[in-house]
N, C-alpha and C positions, 0 to 999 in steps of 0.2 A: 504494500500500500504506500504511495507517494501522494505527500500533502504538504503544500506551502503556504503559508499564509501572510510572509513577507517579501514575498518573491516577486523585484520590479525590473523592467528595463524587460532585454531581449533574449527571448526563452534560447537557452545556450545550444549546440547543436549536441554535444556532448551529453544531453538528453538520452540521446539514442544508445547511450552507454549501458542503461541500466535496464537489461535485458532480463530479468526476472523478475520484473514490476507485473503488477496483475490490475489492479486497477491504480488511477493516475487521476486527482482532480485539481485542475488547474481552473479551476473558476473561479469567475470578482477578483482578479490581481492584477497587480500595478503591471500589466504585461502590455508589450508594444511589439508591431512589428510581423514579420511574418512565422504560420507555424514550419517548425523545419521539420523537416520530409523524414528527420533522421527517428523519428516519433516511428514512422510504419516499421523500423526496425522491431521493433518490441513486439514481437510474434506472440508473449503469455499472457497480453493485454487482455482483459474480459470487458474494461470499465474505462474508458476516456470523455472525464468532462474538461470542457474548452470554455463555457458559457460564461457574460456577464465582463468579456476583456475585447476590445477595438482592433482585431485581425486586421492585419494587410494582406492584402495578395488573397490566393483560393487555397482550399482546402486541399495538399498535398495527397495525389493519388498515391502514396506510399498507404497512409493513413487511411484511405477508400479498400485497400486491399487485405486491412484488416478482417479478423472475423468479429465484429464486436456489435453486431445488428443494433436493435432498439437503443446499446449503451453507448450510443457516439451523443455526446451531450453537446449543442453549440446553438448560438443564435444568431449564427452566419445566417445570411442572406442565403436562398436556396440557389443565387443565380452563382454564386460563390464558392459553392458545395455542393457537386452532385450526388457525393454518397451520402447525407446529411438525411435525418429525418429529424421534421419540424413536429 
């Protein structure tokens, strides 16, 4: 389980490191910027929320190629995120 609660500025790519993360909530934080693609690395993911932070850019089909159905949490724009369920 990965949880920040003062985690500001640009989500690091080096994310993608911690490959035994099972769920990852990154919502409401001082985040800017775009998501990095290094996220769809984390093949054990069950649980990724994003919601409630000012995304740049679209949702990295890294992250689309997850299996993580109903639990991709985000309140991207759908035109932003095609794997995205609002």
């Amino acid at each position: 389980f990965f949880e920040m609660d003062e985690l500001g500025g640009a989500l690091p790519t080096e994310i993608g490191k911690l490959t035994k993360s099972t769920i990852m909530e990154l919502a409401v934080l001082d985040l800017n910027g775009e998501i990095p693609s290094e996220l769809g690395m984390l093949s054990n993911l069950e649980k990724l929320h994003l919601q409630g932070v000012a995304w740049d850019g679209t949702m990295p089909q890294e992250i689309c190629s997850l299996s993580l159905g109903s639990e991709l949490w985000t309140d991207m724009e759908i035109s932003r995120c095609r794997c995205c369920i609002l």
